[in-house]
PDB file of N, CA, C and O in Angstrom:
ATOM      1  N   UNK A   1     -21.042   4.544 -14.850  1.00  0.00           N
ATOM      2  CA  UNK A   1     -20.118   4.426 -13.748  1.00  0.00           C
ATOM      3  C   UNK A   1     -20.821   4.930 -12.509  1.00  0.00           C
ATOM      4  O   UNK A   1     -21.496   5.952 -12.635  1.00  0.00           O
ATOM      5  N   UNK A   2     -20.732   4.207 -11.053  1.00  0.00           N
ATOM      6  CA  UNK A   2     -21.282   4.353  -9.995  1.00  0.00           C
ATOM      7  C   UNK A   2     -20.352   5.001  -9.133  1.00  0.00           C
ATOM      8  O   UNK A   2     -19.357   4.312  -8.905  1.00  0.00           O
ATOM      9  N   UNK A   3     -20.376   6.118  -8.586  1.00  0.00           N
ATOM     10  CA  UNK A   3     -19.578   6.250  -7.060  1.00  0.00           C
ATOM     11  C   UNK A   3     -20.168   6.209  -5.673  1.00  0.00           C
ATOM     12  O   UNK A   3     -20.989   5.315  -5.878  1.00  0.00           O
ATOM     13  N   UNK A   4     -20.266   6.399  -4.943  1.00  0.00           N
ATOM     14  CA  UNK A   4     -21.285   6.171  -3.645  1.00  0.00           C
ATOM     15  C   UNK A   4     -20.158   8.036  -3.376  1.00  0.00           C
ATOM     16  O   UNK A   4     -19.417   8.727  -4.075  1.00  0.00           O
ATOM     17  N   UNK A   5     -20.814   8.081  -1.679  1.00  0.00           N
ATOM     18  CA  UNK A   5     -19.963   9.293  -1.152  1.00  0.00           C
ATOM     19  C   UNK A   5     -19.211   8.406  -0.032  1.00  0.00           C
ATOM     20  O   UNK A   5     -19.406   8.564   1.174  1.00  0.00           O
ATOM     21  N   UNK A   6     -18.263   7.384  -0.619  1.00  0.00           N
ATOM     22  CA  UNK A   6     -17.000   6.713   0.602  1.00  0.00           C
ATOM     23  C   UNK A   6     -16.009   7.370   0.258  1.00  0.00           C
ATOM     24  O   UNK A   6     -14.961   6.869   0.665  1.00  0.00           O
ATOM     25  N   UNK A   7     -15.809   8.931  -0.733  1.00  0.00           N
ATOM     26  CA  UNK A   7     -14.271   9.294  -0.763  1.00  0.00           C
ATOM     27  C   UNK A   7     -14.342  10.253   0.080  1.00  0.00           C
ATOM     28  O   UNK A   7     -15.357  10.940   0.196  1.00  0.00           O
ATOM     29  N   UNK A   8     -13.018  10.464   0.945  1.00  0.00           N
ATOM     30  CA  UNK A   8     -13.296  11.114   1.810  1.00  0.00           C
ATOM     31  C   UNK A   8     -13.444  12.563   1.515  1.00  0.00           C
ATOM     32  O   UNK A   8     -13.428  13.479   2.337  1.00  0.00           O
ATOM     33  N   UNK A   9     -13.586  12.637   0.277  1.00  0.00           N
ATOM     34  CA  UNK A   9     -13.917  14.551   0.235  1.00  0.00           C
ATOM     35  C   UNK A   9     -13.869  14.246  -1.468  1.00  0.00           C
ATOM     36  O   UNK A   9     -13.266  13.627  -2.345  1.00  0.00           O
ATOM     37  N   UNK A  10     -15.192  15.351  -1.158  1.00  0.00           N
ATOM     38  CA  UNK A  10     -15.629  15.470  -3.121  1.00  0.00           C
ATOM     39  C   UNK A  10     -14.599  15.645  -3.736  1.00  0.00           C
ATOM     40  O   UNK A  10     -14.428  14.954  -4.740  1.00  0.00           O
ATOM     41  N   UNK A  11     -13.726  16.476  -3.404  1.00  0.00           N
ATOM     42  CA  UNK A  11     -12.789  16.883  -4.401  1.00  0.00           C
ATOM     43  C   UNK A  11     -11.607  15.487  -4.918  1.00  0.00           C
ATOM     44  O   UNK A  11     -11.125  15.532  -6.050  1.00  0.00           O
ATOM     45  N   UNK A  12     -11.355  14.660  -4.238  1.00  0.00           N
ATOM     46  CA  UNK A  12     -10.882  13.314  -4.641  1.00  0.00           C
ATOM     47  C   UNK A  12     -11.589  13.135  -5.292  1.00  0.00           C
ATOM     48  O   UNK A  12     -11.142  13.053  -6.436  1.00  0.00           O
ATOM     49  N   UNK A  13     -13.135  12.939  -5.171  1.00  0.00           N
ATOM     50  CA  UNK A  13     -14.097  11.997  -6.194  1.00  0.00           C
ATOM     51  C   UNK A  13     -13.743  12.743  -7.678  1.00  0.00           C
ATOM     52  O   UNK A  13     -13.223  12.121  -8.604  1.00  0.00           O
ATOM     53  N   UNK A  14     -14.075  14.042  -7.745  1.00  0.00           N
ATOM     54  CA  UNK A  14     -14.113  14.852  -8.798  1.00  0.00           C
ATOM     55  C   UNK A  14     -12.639  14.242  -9.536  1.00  0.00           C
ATOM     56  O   UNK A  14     -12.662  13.577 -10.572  1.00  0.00           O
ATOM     57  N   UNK A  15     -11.332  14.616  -8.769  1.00  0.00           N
ATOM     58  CA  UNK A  15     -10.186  14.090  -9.863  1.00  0.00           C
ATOM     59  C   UNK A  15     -10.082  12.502  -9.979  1.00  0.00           C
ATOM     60  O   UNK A  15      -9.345  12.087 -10.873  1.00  0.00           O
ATOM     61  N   UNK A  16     -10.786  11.493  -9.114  1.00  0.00           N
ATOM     62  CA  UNK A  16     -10.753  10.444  -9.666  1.00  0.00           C
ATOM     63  C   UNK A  16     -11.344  10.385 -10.947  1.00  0.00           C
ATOM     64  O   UNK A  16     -10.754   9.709 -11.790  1.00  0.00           O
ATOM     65  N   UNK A  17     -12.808  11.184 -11.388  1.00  0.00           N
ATOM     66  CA  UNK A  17     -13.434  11.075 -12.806  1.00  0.00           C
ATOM     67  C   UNK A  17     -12.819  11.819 -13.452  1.00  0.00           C
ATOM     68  O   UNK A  17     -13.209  11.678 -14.611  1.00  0.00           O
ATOM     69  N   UNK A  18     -11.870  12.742 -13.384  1.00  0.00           N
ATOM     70  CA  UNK A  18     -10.789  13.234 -14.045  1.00  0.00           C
ATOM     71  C   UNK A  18      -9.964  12.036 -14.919  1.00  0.00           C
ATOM     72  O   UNK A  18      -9.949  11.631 -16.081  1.00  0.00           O
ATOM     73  N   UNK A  19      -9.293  11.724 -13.649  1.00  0.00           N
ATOM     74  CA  UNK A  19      -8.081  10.598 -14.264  1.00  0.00           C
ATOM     75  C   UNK A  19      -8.644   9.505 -14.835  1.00  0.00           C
ATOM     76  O   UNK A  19      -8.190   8.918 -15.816  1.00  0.00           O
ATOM     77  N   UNK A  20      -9.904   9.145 -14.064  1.00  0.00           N
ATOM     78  CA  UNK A  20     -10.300   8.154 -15.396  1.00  0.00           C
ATOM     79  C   UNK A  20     -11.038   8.452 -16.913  1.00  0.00           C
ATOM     80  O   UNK A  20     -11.363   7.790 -17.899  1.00  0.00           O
ATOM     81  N   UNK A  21     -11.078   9.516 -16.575  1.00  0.00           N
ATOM     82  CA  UNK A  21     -11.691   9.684 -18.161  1.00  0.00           C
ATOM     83  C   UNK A  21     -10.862   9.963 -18.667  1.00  0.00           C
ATOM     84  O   UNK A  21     -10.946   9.571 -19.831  1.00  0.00           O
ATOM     85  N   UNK A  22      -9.650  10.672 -18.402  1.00  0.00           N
ATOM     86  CA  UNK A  22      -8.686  10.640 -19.142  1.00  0.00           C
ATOM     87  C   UNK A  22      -7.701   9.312 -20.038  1.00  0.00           C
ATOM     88  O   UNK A  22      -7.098   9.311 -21.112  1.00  0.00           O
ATOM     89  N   UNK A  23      -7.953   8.148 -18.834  1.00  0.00           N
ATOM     90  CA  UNK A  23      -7.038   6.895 -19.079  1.00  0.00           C
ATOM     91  C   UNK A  23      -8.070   6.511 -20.227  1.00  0.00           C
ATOM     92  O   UNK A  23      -7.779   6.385 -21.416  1.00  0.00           O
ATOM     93  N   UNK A  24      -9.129   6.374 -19.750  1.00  0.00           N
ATOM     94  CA  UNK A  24     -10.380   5.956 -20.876  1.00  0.00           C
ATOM     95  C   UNK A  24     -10.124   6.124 -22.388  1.00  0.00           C
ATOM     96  O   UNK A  24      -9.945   5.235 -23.220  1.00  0.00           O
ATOM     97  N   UNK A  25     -10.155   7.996 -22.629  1.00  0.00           N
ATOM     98  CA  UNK A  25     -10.189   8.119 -23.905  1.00  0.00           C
ATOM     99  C   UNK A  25      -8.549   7.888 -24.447  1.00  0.00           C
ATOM    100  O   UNK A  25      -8.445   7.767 -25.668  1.00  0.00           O
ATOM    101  N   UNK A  26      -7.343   7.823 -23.693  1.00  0.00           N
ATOM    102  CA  UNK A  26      -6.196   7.468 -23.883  1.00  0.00           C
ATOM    103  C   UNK A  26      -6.579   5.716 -24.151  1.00  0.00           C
ATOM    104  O   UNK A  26      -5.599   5.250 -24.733  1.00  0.00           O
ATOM    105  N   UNK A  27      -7.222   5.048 -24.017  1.00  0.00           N
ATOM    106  CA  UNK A  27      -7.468   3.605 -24.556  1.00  0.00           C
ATOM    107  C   UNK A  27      -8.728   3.288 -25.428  1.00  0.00           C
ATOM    108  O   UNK A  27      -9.384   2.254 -25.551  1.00  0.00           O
ATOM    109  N   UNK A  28      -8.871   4.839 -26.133  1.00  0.00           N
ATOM    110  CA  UNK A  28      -9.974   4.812 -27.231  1.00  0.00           C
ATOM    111  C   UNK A  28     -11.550   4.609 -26.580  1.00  0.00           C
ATOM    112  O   UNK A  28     -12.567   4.315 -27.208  1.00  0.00           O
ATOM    113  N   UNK A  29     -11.452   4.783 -25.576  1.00  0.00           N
ATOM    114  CA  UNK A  29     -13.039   4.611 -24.558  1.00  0.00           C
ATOM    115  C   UNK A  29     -13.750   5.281 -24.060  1.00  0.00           C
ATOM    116  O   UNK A  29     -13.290   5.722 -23.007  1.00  0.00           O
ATOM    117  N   UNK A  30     -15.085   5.742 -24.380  1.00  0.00           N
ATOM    118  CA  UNK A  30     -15.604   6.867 -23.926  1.00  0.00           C
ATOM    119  C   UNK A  30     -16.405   6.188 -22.996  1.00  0.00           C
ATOM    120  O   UNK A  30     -16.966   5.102 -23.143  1.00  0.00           O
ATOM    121  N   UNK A  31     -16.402   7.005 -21.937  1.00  0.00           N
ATOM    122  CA  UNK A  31     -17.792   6.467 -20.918  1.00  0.00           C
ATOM    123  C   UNK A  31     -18.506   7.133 -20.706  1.00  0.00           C
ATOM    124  O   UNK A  31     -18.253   8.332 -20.820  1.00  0.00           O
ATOM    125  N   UNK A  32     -19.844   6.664 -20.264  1.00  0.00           N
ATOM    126  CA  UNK A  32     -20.763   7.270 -20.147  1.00  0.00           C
ATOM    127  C   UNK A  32     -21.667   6.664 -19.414  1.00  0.00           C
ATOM    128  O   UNK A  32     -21.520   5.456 -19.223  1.00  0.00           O
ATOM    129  N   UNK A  33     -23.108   7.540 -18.680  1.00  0.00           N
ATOM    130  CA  UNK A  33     -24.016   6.758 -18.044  1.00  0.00           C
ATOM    131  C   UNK A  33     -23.013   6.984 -16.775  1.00  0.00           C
ATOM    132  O   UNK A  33     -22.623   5.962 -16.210  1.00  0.00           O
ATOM    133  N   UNK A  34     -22.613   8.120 -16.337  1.00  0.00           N
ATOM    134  CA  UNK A  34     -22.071   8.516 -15.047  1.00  0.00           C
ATOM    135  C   UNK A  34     -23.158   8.107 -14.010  1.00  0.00           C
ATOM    136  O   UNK A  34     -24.228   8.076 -14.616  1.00  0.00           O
ATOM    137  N   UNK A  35     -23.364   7.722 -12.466  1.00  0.00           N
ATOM    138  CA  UNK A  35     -23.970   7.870 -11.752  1.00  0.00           C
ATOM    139  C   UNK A  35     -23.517   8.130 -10.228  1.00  0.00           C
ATOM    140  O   UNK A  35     -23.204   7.006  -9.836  1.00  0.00           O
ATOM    141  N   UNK A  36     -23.340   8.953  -9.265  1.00  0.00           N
ATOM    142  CA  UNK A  36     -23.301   9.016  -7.817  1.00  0.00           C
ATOM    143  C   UNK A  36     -24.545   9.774  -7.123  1.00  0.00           C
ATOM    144  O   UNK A  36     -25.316  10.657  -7.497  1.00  0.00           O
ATOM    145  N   UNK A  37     -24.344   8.832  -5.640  1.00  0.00           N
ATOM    146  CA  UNK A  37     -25.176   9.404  -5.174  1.00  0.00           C
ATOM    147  C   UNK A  37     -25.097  11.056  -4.282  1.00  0.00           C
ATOM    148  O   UNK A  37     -25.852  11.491  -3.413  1.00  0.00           O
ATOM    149  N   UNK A  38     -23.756  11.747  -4.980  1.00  0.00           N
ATOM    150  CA  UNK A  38     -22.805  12.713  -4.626  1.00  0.00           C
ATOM    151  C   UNK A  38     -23.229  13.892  -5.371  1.00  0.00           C
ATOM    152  O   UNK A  38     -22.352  14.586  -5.886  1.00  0.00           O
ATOM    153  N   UNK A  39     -24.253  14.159  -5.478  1.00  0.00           N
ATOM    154  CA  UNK A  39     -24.445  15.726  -6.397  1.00  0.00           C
ATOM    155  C   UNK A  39     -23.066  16.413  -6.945  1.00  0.00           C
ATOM    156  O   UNK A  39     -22.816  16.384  -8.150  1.00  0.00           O
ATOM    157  N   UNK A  40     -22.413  16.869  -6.253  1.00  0.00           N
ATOM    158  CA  UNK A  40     -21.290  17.721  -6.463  1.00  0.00           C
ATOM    159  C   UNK A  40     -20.396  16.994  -7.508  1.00  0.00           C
ATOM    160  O   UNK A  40     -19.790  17.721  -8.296  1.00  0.00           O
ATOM    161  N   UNK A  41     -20.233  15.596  -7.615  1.00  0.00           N
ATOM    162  CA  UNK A  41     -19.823  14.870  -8.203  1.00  0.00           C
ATOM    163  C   UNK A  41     -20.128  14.743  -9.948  1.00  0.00           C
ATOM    164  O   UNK A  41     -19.388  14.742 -10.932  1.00  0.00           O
ATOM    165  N   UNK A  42     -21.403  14.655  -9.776  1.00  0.00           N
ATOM    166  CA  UNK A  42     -21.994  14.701 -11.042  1.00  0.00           C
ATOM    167  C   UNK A  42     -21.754  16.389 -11.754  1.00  0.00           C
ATOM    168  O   UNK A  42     -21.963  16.463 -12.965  1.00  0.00           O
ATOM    169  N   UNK A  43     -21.472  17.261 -11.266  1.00  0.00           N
ATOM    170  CA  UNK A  43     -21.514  18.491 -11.806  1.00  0.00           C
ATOM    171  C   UNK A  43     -20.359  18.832 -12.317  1.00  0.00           C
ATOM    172  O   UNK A  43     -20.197  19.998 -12.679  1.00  0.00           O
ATOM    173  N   UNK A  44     -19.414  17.961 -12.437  1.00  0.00           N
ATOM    174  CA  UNK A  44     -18.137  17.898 -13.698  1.00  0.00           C
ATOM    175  C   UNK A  44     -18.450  17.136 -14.475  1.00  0.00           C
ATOM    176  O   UNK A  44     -17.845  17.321 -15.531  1.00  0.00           O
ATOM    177  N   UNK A  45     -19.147  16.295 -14.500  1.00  0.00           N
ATOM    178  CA  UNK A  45     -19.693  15.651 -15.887  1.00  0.00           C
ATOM    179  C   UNK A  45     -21.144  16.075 -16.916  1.00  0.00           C
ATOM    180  O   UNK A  45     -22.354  16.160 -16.708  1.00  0.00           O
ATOM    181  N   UNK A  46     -20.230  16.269 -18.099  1.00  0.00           N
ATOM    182  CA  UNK A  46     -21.165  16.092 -19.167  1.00  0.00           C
ATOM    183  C   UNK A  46     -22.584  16.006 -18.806  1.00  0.00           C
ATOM    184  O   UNK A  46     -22.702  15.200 -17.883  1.00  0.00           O
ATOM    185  N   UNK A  47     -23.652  16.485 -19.141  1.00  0.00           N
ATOM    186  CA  UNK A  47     -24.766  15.951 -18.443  1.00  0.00           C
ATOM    187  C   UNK A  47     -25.168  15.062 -19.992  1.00  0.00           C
ATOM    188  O   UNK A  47     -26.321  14.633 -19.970  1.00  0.00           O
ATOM    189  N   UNK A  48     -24.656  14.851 -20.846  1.00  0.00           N
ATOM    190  CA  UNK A  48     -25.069  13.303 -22.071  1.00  0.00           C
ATOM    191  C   UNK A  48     -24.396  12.572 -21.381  1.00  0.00           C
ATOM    192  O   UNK A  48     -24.762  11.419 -21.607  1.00  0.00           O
ATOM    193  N   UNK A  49     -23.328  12.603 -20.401  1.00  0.00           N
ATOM    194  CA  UNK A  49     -22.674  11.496 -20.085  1.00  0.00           C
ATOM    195  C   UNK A  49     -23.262  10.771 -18.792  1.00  0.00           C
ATOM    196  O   UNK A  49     -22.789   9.775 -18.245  1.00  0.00           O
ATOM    197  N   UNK A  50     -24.638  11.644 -18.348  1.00  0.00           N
ATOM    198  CA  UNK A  50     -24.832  11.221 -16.813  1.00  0.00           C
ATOM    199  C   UNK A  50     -25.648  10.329 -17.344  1.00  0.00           C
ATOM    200  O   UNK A  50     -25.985  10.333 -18.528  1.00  0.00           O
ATOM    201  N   UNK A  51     -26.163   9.176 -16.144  1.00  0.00           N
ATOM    202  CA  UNK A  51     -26.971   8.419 -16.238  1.00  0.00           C
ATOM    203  C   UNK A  51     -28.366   9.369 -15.965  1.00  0.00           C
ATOM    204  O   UNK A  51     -28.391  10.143 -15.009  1.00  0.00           O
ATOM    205  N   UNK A  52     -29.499   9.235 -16.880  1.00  0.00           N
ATOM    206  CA  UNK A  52     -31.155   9.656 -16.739  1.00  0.00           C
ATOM    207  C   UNK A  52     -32.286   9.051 -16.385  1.00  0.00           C
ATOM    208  O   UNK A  52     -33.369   9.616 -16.235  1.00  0.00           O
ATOM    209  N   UNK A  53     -31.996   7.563 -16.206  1.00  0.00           N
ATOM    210  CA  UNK A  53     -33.340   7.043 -15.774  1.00  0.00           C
ATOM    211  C   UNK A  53     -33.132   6.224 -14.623  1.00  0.00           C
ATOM    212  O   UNK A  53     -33.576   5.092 -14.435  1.00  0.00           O
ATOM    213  N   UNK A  54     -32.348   6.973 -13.807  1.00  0.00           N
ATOM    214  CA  UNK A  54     -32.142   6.645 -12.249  1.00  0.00           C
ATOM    215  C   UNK A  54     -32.305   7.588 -11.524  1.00  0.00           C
ATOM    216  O   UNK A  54     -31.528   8.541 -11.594  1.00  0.00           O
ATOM    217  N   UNK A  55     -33.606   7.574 -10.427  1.00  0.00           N
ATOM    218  CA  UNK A  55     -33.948   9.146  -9.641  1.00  0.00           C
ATOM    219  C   UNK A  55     -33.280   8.479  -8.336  1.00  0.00           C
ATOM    220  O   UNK A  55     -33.548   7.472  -7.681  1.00  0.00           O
ATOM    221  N   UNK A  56     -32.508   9.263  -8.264  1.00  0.00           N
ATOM    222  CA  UNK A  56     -31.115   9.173  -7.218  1.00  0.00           C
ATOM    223  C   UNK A  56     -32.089   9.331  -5.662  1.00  0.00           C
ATOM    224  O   UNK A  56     -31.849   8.635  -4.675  1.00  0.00           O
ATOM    225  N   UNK A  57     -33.110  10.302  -5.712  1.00  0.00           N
ATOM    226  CA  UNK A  57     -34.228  10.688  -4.541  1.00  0.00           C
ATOM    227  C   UNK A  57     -34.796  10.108  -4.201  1.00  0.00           C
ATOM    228  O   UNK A  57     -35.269  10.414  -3.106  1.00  0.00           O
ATOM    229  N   UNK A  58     -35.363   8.400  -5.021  1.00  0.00           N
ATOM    230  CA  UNK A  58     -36.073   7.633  -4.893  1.00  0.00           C
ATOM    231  C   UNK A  58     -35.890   6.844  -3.834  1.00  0.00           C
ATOM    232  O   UNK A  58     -34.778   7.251  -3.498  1.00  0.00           O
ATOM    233  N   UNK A  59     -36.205   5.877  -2.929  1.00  0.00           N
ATOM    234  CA  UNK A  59     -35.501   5.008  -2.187  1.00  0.00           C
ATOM    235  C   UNK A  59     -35.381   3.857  -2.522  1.00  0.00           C
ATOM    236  O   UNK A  59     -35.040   3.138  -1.582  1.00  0.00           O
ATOM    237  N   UNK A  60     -35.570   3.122  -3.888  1.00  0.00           N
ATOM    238  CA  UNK A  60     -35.642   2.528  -4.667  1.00  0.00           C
ATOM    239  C   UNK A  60     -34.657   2.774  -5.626  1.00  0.00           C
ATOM    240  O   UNK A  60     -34.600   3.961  -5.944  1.00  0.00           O
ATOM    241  N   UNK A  61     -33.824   2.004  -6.216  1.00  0.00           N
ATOM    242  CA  UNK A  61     -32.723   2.558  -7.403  1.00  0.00           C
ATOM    243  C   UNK A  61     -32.871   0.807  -7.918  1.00  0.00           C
ATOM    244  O   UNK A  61     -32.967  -0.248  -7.290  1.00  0.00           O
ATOM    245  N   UNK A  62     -32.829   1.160  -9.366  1.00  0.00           N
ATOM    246  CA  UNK A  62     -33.020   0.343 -10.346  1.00  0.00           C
ATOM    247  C   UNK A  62     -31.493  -0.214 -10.762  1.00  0.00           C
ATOM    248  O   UNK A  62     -30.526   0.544 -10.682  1.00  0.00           O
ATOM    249  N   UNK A  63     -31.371  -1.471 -11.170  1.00  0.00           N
ATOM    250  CA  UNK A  63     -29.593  -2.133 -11.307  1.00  0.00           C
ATOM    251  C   UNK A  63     -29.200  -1.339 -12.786  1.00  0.00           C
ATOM    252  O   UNK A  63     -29.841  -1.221 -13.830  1.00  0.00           O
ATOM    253  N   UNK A  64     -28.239  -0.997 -12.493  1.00  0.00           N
ATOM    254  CA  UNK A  64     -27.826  -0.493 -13.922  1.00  0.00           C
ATOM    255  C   UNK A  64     -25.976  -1.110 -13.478  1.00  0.00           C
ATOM    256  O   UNK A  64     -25.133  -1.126 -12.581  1.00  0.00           O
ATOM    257  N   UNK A  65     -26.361  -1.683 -15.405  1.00  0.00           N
ATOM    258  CA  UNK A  65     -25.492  -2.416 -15.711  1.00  0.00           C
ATOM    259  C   UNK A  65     -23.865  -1.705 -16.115  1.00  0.00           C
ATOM    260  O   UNK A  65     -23.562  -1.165 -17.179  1.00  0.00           O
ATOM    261  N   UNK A  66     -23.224  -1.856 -15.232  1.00  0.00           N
ATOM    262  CA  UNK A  66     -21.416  -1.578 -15.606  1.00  0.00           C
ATOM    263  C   UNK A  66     -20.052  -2.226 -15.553  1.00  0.00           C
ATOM    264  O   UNK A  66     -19.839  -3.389 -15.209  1.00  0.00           O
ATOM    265  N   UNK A  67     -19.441  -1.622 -15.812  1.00  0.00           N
ATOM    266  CA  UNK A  67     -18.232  -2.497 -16.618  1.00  0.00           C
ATOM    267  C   UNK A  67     -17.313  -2.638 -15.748  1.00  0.00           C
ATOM    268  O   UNK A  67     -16.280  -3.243 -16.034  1.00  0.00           O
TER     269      UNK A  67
END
């Protein structure tokens, strides 16, 4: 999952990956392969759940495939 930083304040972003992970595993679905370009964002998630072979620092970012 991708977020950019268009919410207007981390703390929305953070309970949006709240509520959706919640709806998720409420429909038997785990996700994973988290990605933003939001540091703060990523630091409520799982780090098995983050995406690893995307260097966010790069100026280059590779397509990664989501749902």
């Amino acid at each position: 999952m991708y977020t950019d930083d268009s919410f207007p304040d981390k703390e929305l972003g953070v309970e949006l990956y709240k509520e959706l992970s919640q709806l998720w595993v409420a429909a038997g679905m785990h996700t994973r392969r988290w990605l933003s370009s939001v540091p703060q964002l990523l630091e409520c998630v799982p780090s098995a759940d983050c995406a690893t072979e995307v260097d966010l620092d790069s100026s280059v970012l590779l397509a990664v495939k989501t749902l």
